[in-house]
C-alpha positions in Angstrom: -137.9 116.6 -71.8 -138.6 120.1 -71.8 -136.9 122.8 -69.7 -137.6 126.4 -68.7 -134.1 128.0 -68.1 -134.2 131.3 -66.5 -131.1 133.3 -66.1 -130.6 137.0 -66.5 -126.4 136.2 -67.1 -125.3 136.1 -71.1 -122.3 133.9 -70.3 -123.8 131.4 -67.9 -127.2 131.2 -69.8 -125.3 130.3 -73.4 -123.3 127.7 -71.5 -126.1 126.3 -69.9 -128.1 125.9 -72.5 -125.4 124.2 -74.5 -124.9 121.6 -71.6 -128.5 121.0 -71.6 -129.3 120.9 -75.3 -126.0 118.4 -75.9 -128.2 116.2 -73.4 -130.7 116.5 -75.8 -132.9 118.4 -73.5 -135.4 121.0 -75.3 -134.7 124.0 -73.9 -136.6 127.9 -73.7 -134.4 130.5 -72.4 -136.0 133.9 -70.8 -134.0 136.2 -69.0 -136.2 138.3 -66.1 -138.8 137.0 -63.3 -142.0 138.4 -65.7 -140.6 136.8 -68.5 -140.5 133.5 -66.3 -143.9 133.6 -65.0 -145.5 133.9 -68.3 -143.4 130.9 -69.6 -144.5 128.6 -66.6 -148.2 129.9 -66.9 -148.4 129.0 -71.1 -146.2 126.3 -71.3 -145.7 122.9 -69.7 -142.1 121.9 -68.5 -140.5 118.7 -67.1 -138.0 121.4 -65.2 -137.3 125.0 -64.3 -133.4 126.0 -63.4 -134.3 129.5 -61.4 -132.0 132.2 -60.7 -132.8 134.2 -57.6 -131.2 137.8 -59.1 -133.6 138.3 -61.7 -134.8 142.0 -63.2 -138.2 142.6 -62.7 -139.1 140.3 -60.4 -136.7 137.9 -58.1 -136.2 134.7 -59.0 -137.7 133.8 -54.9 -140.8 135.3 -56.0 -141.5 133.6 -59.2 -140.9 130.1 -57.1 -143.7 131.3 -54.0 -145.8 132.5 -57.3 -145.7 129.7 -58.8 -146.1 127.0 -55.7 -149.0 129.5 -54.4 -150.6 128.9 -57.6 -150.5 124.6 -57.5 -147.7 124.6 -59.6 -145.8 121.4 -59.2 -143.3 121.6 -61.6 -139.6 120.9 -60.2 -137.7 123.6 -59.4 -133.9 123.5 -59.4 -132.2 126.9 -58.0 -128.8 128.3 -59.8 -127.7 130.8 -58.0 -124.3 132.7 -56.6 -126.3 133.4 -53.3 -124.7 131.0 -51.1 -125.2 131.8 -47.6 -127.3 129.1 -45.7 -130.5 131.3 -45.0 -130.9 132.0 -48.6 -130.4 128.0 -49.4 -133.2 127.3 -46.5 -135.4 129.9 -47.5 -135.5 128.8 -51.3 -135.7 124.7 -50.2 -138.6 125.7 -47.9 -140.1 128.1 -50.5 -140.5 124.6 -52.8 -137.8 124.7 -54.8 -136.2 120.9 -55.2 -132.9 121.7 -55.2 -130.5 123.9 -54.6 -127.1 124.7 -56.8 -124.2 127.5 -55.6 -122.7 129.1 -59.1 -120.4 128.6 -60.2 -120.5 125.3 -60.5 -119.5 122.7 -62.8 -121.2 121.8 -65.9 -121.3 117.7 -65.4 -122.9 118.7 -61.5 -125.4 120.6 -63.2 -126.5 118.1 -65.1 -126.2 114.9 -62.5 -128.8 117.2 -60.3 -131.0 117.7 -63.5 -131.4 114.6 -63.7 -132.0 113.7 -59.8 -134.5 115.6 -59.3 -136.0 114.6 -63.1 -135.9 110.9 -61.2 -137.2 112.1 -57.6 -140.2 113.5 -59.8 -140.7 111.0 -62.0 -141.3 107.3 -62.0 -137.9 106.2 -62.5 -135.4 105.5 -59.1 -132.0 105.6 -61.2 -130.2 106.6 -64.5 -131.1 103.4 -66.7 -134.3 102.7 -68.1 -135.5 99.4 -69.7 -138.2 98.3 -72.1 -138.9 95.2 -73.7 -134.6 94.8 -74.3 -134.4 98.3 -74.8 -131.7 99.9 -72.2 -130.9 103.6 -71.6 -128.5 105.1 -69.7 -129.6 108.7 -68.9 -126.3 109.8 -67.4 -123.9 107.9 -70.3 -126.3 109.3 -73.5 -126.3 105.5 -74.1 -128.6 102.5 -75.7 -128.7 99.1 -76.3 -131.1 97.1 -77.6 -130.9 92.8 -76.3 -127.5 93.8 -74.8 -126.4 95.0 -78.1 -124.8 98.9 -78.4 -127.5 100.8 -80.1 -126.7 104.4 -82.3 -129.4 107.4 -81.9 -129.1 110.3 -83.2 -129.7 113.3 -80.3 -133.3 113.8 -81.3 -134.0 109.9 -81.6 -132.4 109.6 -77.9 -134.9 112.2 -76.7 -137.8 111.2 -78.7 -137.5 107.6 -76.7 -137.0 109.3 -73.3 -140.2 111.1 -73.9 -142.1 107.8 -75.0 -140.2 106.3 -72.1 -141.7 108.9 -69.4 -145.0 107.0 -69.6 -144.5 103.4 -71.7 -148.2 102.4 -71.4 -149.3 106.0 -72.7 -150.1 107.8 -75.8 -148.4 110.6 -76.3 -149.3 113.1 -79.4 -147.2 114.5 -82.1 -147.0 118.1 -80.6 -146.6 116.3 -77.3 -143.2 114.8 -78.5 -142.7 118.1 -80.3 -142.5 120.2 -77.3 -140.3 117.3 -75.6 -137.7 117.4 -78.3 -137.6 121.2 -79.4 -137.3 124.1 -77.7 -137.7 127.7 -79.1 -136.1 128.6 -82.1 -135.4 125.3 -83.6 -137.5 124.5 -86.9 -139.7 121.8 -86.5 -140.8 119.8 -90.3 -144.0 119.4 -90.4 -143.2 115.4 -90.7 -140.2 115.6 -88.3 -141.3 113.3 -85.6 -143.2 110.8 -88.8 -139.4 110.5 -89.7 -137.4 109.8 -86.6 -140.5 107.5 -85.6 -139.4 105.9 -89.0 -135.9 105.7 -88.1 -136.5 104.4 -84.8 -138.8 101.3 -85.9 -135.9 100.4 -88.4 -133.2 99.8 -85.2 -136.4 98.7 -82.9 -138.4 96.8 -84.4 -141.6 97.9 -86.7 -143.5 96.9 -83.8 -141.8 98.4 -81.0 -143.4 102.0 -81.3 -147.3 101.6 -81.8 -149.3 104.3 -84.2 -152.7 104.8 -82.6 -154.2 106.7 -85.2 -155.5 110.4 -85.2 -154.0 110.2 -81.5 -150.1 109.8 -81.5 -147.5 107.1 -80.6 -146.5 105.0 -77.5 -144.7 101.9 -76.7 -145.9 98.3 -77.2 -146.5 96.8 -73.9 -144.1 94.4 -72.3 -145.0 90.7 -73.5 
């Protein structure tokens, strides 16, 4: 899953990102409301983690922006402003959620991933397909009850597959769920972990429609 992180704050960006990326999140940073707006309007994210004290524009006005515009992209709020008008204006301004810095690390990622599952099609943590089981919160897999070992990228690769089991979903699609700015990308990177995923899965768990991209086999 892909996330937009925008915070103006060295410190509190670095960690952030960290948190996120060890969750195997791919994450772009920018640091001011303009920044922020032309992120949202050329890129497609699962998240966006908005401060409200931003340079050049506020953080407040990038979220009314962005709703104005039919943006439907959850919006959690990190901010120190924690008096209740500014929480009500920001929850009735469309963001999703609302978080009071500073805060700690593990609650920032347990409302990450609520409001990941409010928007998405999943109602709790663990995801199953066909024997596979993830835990979302733990950063853990089994296969047929059986622990299973993935690597960070092969543990995101799968949740992106797993976002929409019945779908294809292309090579830069999976690219753009599992990197985030700045990290190289091999031109056969996916080709690979897709390789090393069929050899704990199953050669037939993860389906090649060719010219398109991958998805998962369907549920027999």
């Amino acid at each position: 899953m892909r996330i937009l992180l925008i915070e103006d704050d060295p410190m509190i960006g670095e960690s952030m990102e960290e948190a996120l990326r060890g969750e195997c999140y791919a994450v772009d940073w920018v640091r001011d409301g303009v920044a922020a707006e032309l992120s949202i309007r050329h890129g497609i994210y699962d998240l966006l983690l908005l401060d409200l004290g931003l340079p050049k524009r506020q953080g407040m006005d990038v979220l009314r922006r962005h709703r104005a515009q039919g943006g439907n992209t959850p919006v959690l709020i990190v901010t120190a402003r924690d008096a209740t008008a500014s929480r009500v204006e920001g929850l009735d301004a469309g963001a999703d959620d609302y978080l009071i810095k500073p805060f700690n690390v593990d609650e920032l990622l347990a409302r990450v991933r609520a409001v990941l599952r409010r928007r998405g099609s999943h109602t709790n943590s663990v995801v199953t397909h066909r024997g596979l089981t993830i835990d979302l919160a733990a950063h853990e897999a089994s296969l047929d009850g059986a622990p299973l070992t993935l690597s960070a990228r092969e543990f995101a690769l799968l949740r992106a597959l797993l976002e929409n089991p019945g779908s294809v979903v292309s090579k830069m699609q999976l690219e753009d769920k599992v990197y985030g700015w700045g990290q190289e990308i091999e031109s056969n990177a996916i080709d690979v972990y897709i390789h090393h995923l069929r050899k704990k899965l199953g050669t037939d768990f993860i389906k090649n429609v060719r010219g398109v991209g991958y998805k998962l086999a369907s549920v027999v």
